[in-house]
Residue, then its C-alpha position, 0 to 999 in steps of 0.5 A: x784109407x785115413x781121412x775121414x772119421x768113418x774110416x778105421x786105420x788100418x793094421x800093419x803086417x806083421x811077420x815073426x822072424x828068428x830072433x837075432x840080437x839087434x846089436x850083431x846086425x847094427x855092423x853090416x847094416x851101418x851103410x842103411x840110411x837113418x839107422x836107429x836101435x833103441x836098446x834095452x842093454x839092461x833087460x828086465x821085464x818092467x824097463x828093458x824089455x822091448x828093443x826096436x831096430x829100424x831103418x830106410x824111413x819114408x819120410x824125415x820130419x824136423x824142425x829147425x829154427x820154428x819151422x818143421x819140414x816134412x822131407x826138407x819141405x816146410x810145414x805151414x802149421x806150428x811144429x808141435x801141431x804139424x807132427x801131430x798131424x802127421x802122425x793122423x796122417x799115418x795112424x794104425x791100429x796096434x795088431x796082435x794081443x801081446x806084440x812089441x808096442x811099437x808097430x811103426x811111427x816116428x823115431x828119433x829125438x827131441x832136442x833140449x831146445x825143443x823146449x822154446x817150442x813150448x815156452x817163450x825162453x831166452x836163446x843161448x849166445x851160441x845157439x847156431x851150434x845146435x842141432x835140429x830142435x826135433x829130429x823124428x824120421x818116420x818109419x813104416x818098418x820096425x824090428x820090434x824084440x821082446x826079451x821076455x816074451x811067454x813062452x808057446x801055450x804059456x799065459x800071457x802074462x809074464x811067467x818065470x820062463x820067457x823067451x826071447x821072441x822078433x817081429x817084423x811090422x811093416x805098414x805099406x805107408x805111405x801109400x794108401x788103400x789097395x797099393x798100401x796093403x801091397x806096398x806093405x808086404x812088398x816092403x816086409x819081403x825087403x827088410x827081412x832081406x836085409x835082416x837076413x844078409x845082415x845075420x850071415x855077416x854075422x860081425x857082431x860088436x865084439x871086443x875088437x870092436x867095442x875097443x876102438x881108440x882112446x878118445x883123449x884131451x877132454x876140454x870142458x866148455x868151463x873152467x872149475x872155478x866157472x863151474x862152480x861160480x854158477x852153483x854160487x849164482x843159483x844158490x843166490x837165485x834160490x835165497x832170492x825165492x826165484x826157484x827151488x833147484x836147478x839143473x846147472x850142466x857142463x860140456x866136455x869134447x874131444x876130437x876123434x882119433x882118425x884110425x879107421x877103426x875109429x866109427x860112432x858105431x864102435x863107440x857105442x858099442x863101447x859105451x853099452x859094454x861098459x854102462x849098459x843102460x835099460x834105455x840105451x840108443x843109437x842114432x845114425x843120421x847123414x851129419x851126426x850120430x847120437x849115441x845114449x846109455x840113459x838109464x832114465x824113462x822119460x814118458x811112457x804111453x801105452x794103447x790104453x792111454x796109461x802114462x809113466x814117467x820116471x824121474x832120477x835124482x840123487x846120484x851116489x858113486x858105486x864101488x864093486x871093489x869092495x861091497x861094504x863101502x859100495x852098500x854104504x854109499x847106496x845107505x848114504x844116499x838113501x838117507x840124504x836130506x839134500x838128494x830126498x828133498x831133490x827128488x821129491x821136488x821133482x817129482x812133485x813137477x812132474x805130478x803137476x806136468x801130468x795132470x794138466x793132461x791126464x784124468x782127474x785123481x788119476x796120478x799116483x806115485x806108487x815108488x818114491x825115492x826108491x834106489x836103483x843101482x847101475x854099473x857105475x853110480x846108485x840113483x834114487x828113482x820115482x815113479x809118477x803114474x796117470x791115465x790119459x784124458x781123451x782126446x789127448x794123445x801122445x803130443x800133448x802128453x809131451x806138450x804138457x811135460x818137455x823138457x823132462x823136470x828133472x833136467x831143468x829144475x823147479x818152477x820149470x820155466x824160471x829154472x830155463x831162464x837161469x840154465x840159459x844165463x849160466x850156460x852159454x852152449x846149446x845142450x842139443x840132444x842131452x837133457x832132451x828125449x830119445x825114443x818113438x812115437x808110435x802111428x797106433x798112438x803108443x809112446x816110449x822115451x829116456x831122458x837123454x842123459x849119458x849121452x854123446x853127440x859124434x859130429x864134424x869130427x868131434x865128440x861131445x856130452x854134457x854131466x850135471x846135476x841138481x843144485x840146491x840150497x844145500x848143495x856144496x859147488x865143489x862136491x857138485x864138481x866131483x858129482x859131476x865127474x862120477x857121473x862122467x867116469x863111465x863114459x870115460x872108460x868107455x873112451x879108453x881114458x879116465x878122470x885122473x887122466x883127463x881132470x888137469x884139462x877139464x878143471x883148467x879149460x878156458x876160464x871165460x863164459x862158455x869156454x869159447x876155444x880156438 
């Protein structure tokens, strides 16, 4: 059926279903093994207009320590080869003119660390505390919404009056020929079983449940005064002619209530209540949840080789209390000298990242320091565009562009070096990528900003920023604290209630606590 080049891949079944929202069933569904909702929580039809839901993979591919496993089984190739790999293995045509883009594929993440798959870089002094390096179950069966399809006998176009439309995809991997096409619809009759069942329990993350305990007693993994030296250490590497910026981060963890009420599930539901996010997403694995309100596209990649990448720099905090000092903010931002030149560094990287890639004169940046606001913070947004140059697919446009440039800093490779010097524990998840690979050769993922990791009974994540020349290592400490804030709320405490902990953790390098 694959394998050889006369053949054409196959196309999946299709099956349109009731809409339901995806976040009411994620409550019943939480027993499904390797669940995964990517989220558009803020909906809009250019950022947040699909939603995926999938669970029960056929297969998990990750990469540990260099080596990628296909089901805990080693791969003999490099990672970065053996996924592409994989996903020929399993390639599908896309169905249907005008259906969600993802049709089944890898889904999961890729860690910050994945970046030393890439690039030869220094490891942490605690790197055995990271998770897996790449983490992308493959699944043959998706949940797929569009939250602004045209409505019956409308052009196809988006118009004024959409709907709210749901698909399933199920591709019949990964069996092959006859038993696929079986297999297929055999798999489709289950999952929209278990859709069902789960739309009749109706327990929908509703206020009881998006209120779970307040997680308290935040420690950072640095003191301030620590904090703020490394913001005087890259400043010294800039006046060297080392890099021009840099993305210096700090984590804070807490413990988890033991309450019963106390999921990952209610956390999340929690965090999207409060900072919905357009690339939101929750992960639930065996040993860990990722749970993410990211408002930031990494890489996008339609069936027609179309790339985007959206990278965020400046950050200014909101005040919906009062309009007049929450417009000025927004004003102040706009016209930053220092947030500007951040932004636009960046985005210079990332039009070299895409060209490496991408057909010639084809990278265009149609927005540029273009403000977006969001629950809790204004942002300035860029927006870099290309066209893939064949034979590339989506591998090599993350080959070509991971980790994201503006959660590293510029030149790219030295500011990893320094990141690594400065922070002494892996960053995991955050600052690497969440979102899906399709088998029809489409791609879609956040930065993994505003996200936490819940495991062994913890809960963690990361804030930062870009430091510049004219960065100022106390206004960077409070950035980062806004930046914490929605977080924060969402776990029922706040920055005056936690900030005495936070800028008085253990003052060593890497903030080792007992």
């Amino acid at each position: 059926m694959v394998g050889t080049f006369d053949e054409k891949p196959p196309v999946p079944s299709v099956r349109e279903v009731p809409f339901t929202d995806p976040a009411s069933l994620l409550p019943a569904l939480s027993s499904q093994p390797y669940l995964a909702y990517l989220d558009s929580a803020a909906r809009s039809p250019a950022l947040g207009r699909y939603s995926f839901l999938c669970f029960s993979p056929f297969a998990i591919f990750r990469v540990s320590e260099g080596t990628a496993y296909w089901n805990d089984s080693p791969l003999a190739d490099p990672p970065l080869i053996a996924l592409n790999n994989k996903l020929q293995e399993f390639a599908l045509q896309p169905v249907g003119d005008g259906l969600p883009p993802f049709q089944g594929g890898a889904l999961g993440y890729l860690s910050y660390e994945a970046g030393r798959l890439l690039e030869v870089l220094p490891r942490t002094s605690r790197e055995d505390e990271a998770l897996d390096a790449i983490l992308l179950p493959f699944y043959d069966l998706v949940l797929a919404i569009d939250h602004f399809a045209p409505e019956e006998g409308q052009d196809k176009a988006l118009t004024e009056s959409t709907i709210e439309r749901a698909y399933v995809f199920s591709s019949g991997w990964p069996l092959k020929g006859d038993e696929c096409e079986h297999h297929a619809a055999e798999r489709l009759d289950w999952f929209c079983d278990q859709l069902n069942k789960a739309s009749k329990a109706k327990p929908a993350l509703q206020a009881s449940q998006t209120s779970p305990p307040s997680i308290c007693g935040w420690r950072s993994d640095v003191s301030r005064s620590d904090f703020e030296n490394s913001i005087t250490k890259t400043r010294h590497y800039i006046r060297q002619g080392d890099i021009f910026q840099a993305n210096i981060t700090q984590r804070f963890s807490a413990p988890m209530p033991k309450a019963t009420n106390a999921t990952p599930l209610a956390y999340y539901g929690a965090m999207r209540a409060h900072n919905a996010a357009p690339f939101a997403a929750y992960l639930a694995y065996p040993d860990h949840v990722i749970a993410s309100s990211s408002p930031e596209r990494f890489i996008t990649l339609d069936a027609s080789g179309n790339v985007e990448t959206r990278p965020i720099k400046g950050t200014a905090p909101r005040d919906l209390a009062n309009p007049e000092r929450d417009k000025t903010n927004a004003e102040i931002l706009l016209n930053s000298e220092k947030d500007r030149a951040e932004n636009i560094m960046i985005t210079d990287l990332m039009r070299n990242d895409l060209s490496r890639v991408c057909e010639p004169g084809s990278i265009k940046v149609p927005d540029l320091c273009a403000l977006e606001s969001y629950a809790r913070v204004h942002h300035l947004v860029s927006t870099v565009q290309g066209k893939l140059k064949a034979p590339n697919g989506a591998v090599a446009l993350l080959a070509a562009s991971f980790p994201g440039g503006s959660i590293t800093g510029a030149p790219k490779i030295r500011a990893m070096e320094i990141i690594t010097e400065l922070e002494d524990l892996p960053r995991g998840a955050y600052c690497g990528c969440i979102g899906y690979i399709g088998f029809n050769g489409t791609m879609d993922t956040n930065i993994a900003i505003r996200t936490v990791t819940l495991k062994d009974g913890m809960a963690h994540f990361n804030v930062g920023g870009g430091i510049t020349i004219l960065s100022d290592p106390a206004e960077e400490y409070e950035e980062c604290l806004h930046k914490a804030s929605a977080l924060f709320k969402a776990f029922g405490t706040s920055i005056e209630d936690e900030r005495a902990t936070l800028e008085h953790s253990p003052a060593t390098k890497g903030g080792k606590q007992p």
